[in-house]
SERO-4910 file (N, C-alpha, C, O; in steps of 0.05 Angstrom, whole numbers):
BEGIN
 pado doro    nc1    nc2    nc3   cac1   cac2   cac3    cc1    cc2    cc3    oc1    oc2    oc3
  Unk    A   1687   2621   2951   1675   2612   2977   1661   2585   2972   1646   2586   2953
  Unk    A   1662   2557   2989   1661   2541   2993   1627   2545   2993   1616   2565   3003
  Unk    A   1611   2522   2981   1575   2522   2990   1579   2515   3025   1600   2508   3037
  Unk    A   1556   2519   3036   1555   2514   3058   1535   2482   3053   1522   2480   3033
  Unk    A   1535   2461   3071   1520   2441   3073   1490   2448   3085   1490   2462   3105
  Unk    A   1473   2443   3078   1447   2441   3091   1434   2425   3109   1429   2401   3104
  Unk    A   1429   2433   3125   1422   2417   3140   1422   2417   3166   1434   2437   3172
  Unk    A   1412   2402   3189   1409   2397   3223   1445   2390   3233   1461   2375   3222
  Unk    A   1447   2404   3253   1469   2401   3268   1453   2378   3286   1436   2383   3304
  Unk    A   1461   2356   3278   1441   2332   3300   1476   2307   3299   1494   2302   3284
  Unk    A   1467   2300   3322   1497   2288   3323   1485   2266   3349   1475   2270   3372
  Unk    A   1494   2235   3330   1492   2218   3338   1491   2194   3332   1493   2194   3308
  Unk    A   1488   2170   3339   1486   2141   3321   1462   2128   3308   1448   2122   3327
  Unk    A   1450   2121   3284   1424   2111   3283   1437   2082   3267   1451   2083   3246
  Unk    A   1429   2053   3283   1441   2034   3277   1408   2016   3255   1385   2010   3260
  Unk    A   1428   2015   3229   1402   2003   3205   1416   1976   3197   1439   1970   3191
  Unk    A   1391   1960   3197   1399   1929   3201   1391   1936   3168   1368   1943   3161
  Unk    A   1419   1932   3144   1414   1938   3129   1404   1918   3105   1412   1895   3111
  Unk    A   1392   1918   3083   1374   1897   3077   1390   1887   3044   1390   1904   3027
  Unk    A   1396   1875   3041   1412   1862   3008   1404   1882   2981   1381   1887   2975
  Unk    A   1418   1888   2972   1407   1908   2941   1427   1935   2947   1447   1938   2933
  Unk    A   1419   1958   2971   1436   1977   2967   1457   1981   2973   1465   1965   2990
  Unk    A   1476   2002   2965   1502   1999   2970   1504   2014   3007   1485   2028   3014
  Unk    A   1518   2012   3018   1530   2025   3041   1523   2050   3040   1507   2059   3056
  Unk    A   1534   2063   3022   1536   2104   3011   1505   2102   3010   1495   2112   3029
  Unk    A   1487   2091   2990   1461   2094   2986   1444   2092   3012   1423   2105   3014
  Unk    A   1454   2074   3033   1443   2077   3058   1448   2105   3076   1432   2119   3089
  Unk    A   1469   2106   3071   1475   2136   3093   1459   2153   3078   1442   2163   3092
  Unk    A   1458   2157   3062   1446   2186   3033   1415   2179   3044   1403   2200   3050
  Unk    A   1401   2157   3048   1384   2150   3053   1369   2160   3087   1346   2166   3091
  Unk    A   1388   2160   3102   1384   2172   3127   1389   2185   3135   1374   2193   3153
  Unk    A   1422   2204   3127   1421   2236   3127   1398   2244   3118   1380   2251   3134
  Unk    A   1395   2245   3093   1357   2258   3080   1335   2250   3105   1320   2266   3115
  Unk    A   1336   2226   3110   1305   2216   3134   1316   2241   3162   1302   2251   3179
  Unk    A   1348   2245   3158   1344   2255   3197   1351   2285   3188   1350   2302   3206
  Unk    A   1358   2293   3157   1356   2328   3148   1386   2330   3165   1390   2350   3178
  Unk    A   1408   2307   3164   1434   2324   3183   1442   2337   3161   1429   2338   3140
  Unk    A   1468   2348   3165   1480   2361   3152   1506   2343   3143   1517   2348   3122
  Unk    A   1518   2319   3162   1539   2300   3162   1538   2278   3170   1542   2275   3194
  Unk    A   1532   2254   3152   1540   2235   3153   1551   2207   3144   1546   2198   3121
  Unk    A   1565   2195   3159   1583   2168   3154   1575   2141   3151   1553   2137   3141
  Unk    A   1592   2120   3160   1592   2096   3157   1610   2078   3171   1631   2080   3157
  Unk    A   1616   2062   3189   1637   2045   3201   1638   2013   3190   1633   1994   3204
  Unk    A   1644   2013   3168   1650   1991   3149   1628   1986   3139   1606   1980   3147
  Unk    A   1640   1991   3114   1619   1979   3088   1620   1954   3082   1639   1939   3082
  Unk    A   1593   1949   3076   1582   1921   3079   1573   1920   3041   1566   1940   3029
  Unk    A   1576   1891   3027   1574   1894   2999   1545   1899   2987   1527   1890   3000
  Unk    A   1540   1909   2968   1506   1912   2966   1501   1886   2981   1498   1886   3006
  Unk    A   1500   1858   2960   1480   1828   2971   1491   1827   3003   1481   1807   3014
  Unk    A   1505   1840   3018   1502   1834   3045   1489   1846   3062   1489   1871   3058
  Unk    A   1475   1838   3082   1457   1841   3108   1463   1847   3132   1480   1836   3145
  Unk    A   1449   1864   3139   1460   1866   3178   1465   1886   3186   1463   1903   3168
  Unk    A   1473   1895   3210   1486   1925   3221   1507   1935   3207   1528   1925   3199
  Unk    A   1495   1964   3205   1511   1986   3189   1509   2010   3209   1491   2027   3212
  Unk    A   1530   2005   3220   1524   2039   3236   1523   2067   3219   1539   2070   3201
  Unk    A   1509   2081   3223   1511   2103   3212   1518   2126   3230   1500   2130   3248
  Unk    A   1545   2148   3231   1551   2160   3242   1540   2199   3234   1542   2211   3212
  Unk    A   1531   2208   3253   1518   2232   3243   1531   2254   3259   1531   2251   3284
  Unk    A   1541   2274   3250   1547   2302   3261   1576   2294   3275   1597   2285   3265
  Unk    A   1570   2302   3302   1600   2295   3313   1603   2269   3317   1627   2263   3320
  Unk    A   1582   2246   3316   1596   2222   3316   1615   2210   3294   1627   2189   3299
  Unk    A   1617   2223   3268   1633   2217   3253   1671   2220   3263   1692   2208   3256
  Unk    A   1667   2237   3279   1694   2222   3295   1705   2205   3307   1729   2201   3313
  Unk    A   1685   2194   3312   1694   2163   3324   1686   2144   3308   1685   2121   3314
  Unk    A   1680   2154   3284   1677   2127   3265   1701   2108   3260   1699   2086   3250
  Unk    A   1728   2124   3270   1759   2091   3265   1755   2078   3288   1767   2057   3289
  Unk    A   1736   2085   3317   1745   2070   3337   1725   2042   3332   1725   2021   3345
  Unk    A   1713   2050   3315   1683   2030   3305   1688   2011   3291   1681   1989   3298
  Unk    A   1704   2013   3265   1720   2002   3241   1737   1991   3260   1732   1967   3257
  Unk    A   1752   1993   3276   1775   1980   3291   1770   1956   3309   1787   1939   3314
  Unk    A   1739   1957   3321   1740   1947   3336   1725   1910   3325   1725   1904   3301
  Unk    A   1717   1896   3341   1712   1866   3330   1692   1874   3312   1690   1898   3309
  Unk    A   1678   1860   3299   1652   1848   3287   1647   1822   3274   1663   1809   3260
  Unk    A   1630   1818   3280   1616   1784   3276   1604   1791   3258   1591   1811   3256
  Unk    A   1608   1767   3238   1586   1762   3207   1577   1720   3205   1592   1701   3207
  Unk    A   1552   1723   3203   1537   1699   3191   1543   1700   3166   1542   1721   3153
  Unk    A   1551   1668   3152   1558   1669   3118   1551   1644   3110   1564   1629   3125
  Unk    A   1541   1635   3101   1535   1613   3073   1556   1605   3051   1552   1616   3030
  Unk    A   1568   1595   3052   1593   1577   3040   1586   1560   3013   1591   1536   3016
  Unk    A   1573   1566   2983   1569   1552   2968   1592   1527   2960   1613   1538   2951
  Unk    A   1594   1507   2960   1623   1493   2959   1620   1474   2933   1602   1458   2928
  Unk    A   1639   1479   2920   1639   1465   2886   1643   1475   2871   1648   1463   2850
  Unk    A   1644   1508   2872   1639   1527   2861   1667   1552   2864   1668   1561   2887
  Unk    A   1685   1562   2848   1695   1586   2852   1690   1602   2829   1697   1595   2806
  Unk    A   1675   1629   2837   1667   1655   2821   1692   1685   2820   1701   1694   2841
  Unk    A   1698   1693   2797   1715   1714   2797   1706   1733   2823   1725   1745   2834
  Unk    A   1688   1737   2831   1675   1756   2848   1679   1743   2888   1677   1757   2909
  Unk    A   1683   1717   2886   1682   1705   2906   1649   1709   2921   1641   1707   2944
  Unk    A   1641   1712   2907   1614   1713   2914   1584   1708   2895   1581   1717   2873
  Unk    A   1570   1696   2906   1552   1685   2883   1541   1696   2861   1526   1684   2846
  Unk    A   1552   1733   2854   1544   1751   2835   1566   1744   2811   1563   1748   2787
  Unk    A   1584   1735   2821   1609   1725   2801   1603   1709   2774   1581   1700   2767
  Unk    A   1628   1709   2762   1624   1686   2733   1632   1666   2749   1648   1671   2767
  Unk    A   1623   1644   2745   1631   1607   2753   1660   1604   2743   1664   1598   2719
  Unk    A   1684   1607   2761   1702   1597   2736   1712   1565   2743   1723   1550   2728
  Unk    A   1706   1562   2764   1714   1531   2763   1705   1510   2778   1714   1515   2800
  Unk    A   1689   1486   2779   1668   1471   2790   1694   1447   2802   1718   1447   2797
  Unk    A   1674   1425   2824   1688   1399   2828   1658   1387   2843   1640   1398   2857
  Unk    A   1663   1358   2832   1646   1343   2850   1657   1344   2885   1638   1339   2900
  Unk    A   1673   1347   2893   1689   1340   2919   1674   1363   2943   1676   1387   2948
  Unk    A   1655   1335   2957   1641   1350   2973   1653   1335   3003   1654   1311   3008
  Unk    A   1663   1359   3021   1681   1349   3049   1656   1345   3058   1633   1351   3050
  Unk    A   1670   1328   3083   1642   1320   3114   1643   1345   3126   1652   1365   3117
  Unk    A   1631   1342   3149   1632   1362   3156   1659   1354   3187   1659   1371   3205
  Unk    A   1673   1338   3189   1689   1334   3205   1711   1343   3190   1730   1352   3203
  Unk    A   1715   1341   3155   1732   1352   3152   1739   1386   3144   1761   1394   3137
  Unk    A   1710   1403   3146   1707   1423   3143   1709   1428   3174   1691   1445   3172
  Unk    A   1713   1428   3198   1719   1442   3217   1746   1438   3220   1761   1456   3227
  Unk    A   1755   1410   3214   1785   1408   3222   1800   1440   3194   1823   1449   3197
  Unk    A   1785   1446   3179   1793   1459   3159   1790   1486   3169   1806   1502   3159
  Unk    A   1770   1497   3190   1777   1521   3202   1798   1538   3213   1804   1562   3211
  Unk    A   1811   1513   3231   1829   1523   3257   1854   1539   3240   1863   1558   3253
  Unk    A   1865   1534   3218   1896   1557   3199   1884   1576   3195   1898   1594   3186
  Unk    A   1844   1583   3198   1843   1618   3192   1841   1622   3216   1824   1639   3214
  Unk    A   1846   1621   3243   1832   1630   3272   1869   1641   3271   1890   1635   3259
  Unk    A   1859   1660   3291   1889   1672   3306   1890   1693   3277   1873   1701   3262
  Unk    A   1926   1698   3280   1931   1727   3260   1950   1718   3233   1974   1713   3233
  Unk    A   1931   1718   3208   1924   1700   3191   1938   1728   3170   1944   1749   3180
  Unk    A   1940   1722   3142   1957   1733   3118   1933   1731   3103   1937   1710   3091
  Unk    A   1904   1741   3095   1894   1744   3068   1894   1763   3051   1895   1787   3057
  Unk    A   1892   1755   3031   1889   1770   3001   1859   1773   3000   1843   1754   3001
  Unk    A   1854   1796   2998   1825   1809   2992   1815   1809   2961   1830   1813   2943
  Unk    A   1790   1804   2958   1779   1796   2932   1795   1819   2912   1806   1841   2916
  Unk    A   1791   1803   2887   1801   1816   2861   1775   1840   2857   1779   1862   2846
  Unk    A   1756   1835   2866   1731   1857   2859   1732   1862   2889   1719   1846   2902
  Unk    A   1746   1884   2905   1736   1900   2920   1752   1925   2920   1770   1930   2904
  Unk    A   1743   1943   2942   1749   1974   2940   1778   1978   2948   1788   2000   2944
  Unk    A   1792   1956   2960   1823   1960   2962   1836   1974   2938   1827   1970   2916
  Unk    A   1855   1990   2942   1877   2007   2914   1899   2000   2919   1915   2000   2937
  Unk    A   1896   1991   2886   1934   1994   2874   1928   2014   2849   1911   2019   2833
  Unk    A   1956   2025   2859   1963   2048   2850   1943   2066   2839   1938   2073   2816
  Unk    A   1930   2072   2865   1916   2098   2865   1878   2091   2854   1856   2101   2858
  Unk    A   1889   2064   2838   1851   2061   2835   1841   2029   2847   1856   2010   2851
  Unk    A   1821   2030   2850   1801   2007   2861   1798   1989   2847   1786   1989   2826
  Unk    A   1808   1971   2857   1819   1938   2845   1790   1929   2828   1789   1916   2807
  Unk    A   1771   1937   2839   1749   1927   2826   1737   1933   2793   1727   1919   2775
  Unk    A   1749   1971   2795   1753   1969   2766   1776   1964   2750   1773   1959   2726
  Unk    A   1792   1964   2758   1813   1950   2743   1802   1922   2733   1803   1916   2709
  Unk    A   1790   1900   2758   1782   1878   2749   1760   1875   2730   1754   1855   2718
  Unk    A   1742   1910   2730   1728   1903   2712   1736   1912   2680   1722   1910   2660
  Unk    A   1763   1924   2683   1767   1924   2649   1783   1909   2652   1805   1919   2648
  Unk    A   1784   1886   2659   1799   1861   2643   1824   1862   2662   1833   1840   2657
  Unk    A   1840   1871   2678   1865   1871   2685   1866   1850   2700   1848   1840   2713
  Unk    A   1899   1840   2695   1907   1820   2717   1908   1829   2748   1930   1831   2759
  Unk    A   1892   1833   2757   1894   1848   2792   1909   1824   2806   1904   1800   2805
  Unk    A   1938   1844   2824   1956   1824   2841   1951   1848   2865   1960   1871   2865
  Unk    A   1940   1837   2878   1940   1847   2909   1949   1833   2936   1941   1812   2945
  Unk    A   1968   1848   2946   1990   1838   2973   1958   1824   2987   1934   1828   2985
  Unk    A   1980   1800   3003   1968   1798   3020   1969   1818   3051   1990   1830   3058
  Unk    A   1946   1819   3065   1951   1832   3091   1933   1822   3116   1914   1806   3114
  Unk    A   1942   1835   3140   1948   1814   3167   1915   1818   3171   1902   1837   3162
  Unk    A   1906   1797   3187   1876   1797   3197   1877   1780   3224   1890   1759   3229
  Unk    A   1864   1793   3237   1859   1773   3265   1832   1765   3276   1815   1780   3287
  Unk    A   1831   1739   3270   1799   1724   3268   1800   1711   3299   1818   1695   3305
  Unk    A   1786   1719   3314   1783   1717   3337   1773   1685   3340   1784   1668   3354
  Unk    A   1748   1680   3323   1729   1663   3325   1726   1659   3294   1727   1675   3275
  Unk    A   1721   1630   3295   1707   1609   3260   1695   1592   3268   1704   1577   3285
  Unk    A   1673   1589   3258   1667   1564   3275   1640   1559   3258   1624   1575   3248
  Unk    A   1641   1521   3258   1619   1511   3232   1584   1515   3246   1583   1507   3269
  Unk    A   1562   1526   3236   1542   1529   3253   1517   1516   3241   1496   1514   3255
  Unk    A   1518   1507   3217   1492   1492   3209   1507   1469   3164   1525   1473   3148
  Unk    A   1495   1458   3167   1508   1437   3140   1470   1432   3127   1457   1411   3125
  Unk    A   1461   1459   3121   1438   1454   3104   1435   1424   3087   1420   1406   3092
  Unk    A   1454   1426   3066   1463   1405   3044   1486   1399   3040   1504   1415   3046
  Unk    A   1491   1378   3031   1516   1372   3009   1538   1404   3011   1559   1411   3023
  Unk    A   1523   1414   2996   1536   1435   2982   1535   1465   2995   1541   1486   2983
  Unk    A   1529   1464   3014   1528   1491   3036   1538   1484   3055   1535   1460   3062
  Unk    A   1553   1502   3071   1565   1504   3098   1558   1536   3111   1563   1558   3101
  Unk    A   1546   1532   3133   1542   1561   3144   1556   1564   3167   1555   1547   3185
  Unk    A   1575   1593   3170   1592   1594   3191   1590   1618   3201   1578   1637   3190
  Unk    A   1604   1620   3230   1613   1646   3240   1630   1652   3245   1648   1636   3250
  Unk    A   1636   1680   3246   1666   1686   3249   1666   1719   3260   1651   1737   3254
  Unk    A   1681   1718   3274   1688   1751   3300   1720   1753   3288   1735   1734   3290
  Unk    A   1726   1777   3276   1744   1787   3263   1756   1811   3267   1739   1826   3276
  Unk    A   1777   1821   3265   1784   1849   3263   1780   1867   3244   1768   1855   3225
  Unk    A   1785   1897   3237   1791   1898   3221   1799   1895   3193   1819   1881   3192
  Unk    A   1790   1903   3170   1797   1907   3141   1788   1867   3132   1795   1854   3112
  Unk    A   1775   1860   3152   1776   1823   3138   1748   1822   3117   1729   1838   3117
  Unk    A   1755   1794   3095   1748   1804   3071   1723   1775   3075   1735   1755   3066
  Unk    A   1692   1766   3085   1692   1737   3087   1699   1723   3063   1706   1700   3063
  Unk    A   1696   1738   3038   1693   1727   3015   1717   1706   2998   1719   1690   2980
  Unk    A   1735   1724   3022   1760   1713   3017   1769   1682   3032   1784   1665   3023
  Unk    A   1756   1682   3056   1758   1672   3076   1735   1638   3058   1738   1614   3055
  Unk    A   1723   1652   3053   1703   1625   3036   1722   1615   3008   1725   1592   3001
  Unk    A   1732   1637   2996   1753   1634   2972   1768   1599   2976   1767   1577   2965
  Unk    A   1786   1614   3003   1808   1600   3016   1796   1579   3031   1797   1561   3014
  Unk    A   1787   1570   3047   1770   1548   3057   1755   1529   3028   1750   1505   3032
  Unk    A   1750   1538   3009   1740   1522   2993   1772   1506   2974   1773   1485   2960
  Unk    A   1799   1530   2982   1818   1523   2966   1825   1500   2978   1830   1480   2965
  Unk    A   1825   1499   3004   1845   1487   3027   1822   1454   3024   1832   1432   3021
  Unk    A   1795   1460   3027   1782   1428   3023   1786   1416   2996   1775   1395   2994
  Unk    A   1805   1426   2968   1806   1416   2948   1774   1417   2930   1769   1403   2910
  Unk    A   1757   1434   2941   1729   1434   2927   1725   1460   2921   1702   1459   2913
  Unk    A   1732   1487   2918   1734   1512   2914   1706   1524   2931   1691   1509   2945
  Unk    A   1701   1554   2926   1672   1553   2941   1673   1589   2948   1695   1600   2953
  Unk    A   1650   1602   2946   1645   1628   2950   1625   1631   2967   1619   1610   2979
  Unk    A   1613   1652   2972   1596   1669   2983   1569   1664   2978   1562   1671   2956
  Unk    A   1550   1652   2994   1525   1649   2982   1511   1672   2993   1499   1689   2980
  Unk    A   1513   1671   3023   1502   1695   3034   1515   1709   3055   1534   1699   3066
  Unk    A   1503   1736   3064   1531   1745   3088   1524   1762   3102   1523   1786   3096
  Unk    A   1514   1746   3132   1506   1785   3154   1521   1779   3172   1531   1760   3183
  Unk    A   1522   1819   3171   1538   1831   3190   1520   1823   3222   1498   1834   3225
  Unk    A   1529   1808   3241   1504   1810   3263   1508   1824   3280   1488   1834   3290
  Unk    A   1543   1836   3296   1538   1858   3301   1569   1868   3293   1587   1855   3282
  Unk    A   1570   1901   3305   1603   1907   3297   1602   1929   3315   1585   1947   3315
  Unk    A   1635   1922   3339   1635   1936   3360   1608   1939   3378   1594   1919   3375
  Unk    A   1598   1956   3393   1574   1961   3404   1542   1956   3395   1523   1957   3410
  Unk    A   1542   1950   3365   1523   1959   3353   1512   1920   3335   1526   1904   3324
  Unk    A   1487   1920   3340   1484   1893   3340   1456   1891   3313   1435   1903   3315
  Unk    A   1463   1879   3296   1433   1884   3278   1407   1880   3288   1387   1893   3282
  Unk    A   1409   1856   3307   1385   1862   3323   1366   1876   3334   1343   1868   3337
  Unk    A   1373   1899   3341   1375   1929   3348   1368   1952   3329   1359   1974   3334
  Unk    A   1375   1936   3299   1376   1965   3278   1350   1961   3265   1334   1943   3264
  Unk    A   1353   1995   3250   1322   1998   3244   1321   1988   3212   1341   1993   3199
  Unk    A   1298   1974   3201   1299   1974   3168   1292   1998   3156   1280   2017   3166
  Unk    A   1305   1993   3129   1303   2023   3109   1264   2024   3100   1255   2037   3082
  Unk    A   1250   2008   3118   1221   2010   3116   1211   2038   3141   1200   2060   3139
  Unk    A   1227   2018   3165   1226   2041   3180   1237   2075   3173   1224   2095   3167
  Unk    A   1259   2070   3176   1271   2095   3173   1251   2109   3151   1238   2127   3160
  Unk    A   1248   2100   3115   1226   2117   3111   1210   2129   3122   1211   2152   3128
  Unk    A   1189   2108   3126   1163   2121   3149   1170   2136   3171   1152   2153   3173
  Unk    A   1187   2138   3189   1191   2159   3208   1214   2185   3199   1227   2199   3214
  Unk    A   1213   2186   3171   1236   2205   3166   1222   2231   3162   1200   2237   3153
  Unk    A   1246   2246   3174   1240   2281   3181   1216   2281   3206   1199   2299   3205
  Unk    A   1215   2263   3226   1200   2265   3249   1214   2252   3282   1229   2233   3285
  Unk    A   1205   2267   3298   1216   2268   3328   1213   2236   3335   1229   2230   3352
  Unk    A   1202   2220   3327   1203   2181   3321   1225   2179   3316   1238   2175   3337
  Unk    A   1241   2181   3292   1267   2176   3288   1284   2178   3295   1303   2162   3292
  Unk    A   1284   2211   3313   1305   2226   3327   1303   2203   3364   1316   2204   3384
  Unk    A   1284   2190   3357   1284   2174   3382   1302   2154   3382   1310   2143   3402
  Unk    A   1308   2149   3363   1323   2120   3357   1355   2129   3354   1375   2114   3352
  Unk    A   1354   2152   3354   1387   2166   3355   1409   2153   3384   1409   2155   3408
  Unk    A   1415   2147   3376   1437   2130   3404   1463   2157   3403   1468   2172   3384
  Unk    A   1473   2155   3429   1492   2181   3441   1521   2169   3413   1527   2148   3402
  Unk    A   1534   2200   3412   1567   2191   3413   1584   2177   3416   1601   2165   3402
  Unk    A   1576   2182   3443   1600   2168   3469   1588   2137   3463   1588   2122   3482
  Unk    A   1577   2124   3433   1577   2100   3436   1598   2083   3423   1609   2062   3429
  Unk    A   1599   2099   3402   1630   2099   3392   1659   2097   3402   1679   2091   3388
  Unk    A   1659   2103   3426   1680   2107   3436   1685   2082   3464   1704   2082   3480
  Unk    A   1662   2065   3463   1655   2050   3489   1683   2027   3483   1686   2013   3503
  Unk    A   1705   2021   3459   1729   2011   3469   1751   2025   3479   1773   2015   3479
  Unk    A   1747   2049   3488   1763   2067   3504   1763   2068   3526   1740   2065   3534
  Unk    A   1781   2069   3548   1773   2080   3566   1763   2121   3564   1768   2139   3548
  Unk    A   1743   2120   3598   1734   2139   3596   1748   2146   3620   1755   2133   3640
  Unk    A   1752   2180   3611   1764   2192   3632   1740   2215   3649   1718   2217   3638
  Unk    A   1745   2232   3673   1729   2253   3673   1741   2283   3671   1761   2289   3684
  Unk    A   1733   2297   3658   1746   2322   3656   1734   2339   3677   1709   2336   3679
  Unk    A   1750   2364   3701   1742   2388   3704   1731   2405   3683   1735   2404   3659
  Unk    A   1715   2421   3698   1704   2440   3675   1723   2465   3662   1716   2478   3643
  Unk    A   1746   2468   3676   1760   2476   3668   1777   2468   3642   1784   2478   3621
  Unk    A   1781   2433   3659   1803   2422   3636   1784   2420   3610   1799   2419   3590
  Unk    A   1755   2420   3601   1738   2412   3594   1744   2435   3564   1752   2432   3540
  Unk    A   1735   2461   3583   1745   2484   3559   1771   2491   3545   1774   2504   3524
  Unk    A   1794   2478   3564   1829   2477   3549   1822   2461   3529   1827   2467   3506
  Unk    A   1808   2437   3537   1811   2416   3504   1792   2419   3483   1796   2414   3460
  Unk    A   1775   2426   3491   1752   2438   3465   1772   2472   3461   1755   2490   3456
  Unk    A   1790   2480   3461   1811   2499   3450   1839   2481   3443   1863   2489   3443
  Unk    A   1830   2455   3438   1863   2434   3432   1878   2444   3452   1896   2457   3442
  Unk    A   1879   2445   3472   1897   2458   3497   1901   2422   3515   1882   2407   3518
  Unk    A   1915   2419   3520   1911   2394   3545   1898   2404   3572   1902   2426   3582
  Unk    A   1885   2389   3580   1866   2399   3601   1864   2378   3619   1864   2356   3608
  Unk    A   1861   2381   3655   1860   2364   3672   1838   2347   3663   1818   2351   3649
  Unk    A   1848   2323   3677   1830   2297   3680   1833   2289   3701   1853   2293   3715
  Unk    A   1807   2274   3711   1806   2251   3730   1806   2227   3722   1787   2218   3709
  Unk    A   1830   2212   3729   1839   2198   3713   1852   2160   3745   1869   2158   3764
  Unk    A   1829   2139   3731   1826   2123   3752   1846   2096   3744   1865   2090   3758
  Unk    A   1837   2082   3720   1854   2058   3713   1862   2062   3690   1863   2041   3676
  Unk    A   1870   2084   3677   1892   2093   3652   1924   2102   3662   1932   2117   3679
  Unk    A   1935   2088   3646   1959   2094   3654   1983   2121   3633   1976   2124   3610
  Unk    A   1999   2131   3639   2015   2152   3627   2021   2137   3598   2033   2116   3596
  Unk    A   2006   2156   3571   2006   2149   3543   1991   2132   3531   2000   2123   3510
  Unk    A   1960   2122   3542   1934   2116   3539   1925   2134   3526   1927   2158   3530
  Unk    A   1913   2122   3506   1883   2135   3492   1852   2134   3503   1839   2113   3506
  Unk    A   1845   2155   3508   1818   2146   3526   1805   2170   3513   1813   2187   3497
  Unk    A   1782   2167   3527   1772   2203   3522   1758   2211   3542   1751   2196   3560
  Unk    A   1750   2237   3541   1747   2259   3567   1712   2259   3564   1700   2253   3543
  Unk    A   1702   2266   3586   1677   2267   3589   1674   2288   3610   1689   2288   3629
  Unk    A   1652   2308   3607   1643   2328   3618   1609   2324   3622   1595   2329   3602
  Unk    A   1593   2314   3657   1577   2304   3650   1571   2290   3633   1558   2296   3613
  Unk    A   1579   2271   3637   1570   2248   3615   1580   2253   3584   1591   2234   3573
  Unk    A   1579   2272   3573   1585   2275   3542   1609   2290   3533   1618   2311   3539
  Unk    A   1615   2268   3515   1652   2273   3498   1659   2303   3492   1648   2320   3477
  Unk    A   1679   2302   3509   1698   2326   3503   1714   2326   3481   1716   2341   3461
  Unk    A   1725   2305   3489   1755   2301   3470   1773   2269   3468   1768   2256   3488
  Unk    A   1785   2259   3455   1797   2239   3453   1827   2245   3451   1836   2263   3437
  Unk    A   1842   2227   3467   1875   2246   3463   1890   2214   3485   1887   2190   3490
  Unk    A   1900   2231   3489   1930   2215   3505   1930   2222   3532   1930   2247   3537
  Unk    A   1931   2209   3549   1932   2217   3585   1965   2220   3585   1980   2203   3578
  Unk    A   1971   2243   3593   2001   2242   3607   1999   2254   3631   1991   2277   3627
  Unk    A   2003   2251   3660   2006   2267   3680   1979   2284   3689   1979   2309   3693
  Unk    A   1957   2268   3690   1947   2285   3699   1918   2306   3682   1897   2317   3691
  Unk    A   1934   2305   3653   1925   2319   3634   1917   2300   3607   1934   2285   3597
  Unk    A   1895   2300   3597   1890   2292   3572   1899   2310   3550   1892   2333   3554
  Unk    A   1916   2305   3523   1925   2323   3502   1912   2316   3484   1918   2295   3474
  Unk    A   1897   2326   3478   1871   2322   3452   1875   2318   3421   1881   2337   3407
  Unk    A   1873   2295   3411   1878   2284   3379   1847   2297   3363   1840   2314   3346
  Unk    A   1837   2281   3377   1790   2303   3370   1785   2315   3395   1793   2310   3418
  Unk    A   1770   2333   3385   1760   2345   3408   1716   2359   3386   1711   2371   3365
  Unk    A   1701   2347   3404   1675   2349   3401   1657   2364   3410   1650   2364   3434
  Unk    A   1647   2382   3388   1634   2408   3396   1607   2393   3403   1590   2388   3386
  Unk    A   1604   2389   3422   1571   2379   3437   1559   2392   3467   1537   2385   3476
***
């Protein structure tokens, strides 16, 4: 027999503007313990030295943690330029310098080949797998890491401050699985001056904005108290690039039994993903056909 988990059936979002040093995992571990749940996640991991919103998904919101990961997010980054590090980021070995410092007319004209739906290769040190293990250790016992390139769609790039010579600070609204480190890699390839990662926040991703999130100062001090549980944001926030449907209370209990169950159903059309709502709070997520939602999750709340 399986242990049982310990802990609060508490289900919901607590968004932590997270601070340079810990890893992603050490954040969640850090606020499951502050909120005593029994389950929780993460909607893209952010590198230790990076900054900014980290949603943290708790109880039943861990089901909508792919609609979170899927949806845009914007990051602020620092562009060291002269410089390329094995790591693509300023924790790296130096492996190759140049005096060749661009204007900055020719560092914007240098943006526009990553905007639209772009082919990168993700750092040699990150959690991507070939064959079965994480490129990062491979790269750290010495291996030659060859990793495919894959598709990214950068909404937005755009140059936002030229501290020095040797810094460029930018922004960028991205899809999915995008790597910035890579993105600084390649922009430093493309100006003929190489260039990594000096610094990097997440400012917001999907719904959830760092502005908004709590520090790991806070969360300490209000952990295991009705303060914290204040700062809990609903479910159904996760799910806000869906459409929402309304369920009968009938159809309500077919899909919390995986049954398809009526909907009221206004600007979704036949084979939409949306999800069901009963008074206000998630039923289920599924497919509209005719009338009826057929349930892929369905959320015990």
């Amino acid at each position: 027999m399986g242990r049982t988990r310990k802990g609060r059936d508490i289900s919901g979002w607590l968004v932590i503007d997270k601070p340079a040093g810990p890893t992603s995992t050490a954040v969640v571990n850090k606020v499951r313990w502050a909120m005593g749940a029994k389950k929780a996640g993460h909607a893209g991991t952010l590198d230790p030295d990076a900054t900014g919103v980290l949603a943290v998904a708790l109880g039943e919101a861990t089901k909508t943690v792919p609609y979170i990961t899927d949806a845009l997010k914007a990051y602020q980054f620092t562009v060291r330029l002269g410089q390329s590090t094995n790591t693509d980021d300023a924790e790296g070995e130096v492996l190759a310098t140049s005096d060749i410092r661009p204007t900055d007319d020719q560092i914007k004209d240098a943006l526009s080949p990553f905007v639209g739906d772009i082919m990168q290769i993700p750092p040699k040190f990150s959690a991507v797998k070939i064959d079965g293990q994480r490129a990062y250790k491979l790269a750290r016992d010495g291996e030659d890491v060859e990793i495919a390139a894959r598709p990214l769609w950068v909404e937005e790039l755009v140059m936002t401050d030229r501290p020095d010579p040797d810094h460029v600070t930018l922004e960028m609204i991205c899809g999915k699985g995008g790597y910035v480190r890579s993105i600084a890699r390649d922009l430093g390839e493309s100006l003929g001056c190489y260039g990594h990662v000096r610094e990097l926040r997440r400012i917001w991703s999907g719904p959830f904005e760092a502005a908004d999130g709590l520090s790991m100062e806070q969360v300490e001090a209000m952990a295991q108290s009705p303060d914290l549980d204040a700062h809990l944001r609903p479910v159904a926030e996760g799910l806000s690039d869906l459409p929402e449907v309304r369920a009968t209370p009938e159809g309500a209990t077919r899909m919390r039994n995986g049954n398809p169950g009526m909907v009221l159903a206004t600007d979704v059309e036949f084979g939409d993903e949306c999800w069901a709502s009963l008074d206000g709070i998630p039923v289920a997520v599924g497919r509209y056909k005719a009338g009826e939602l057929h349930p892929a999750r369905v959320f015990n709340l």
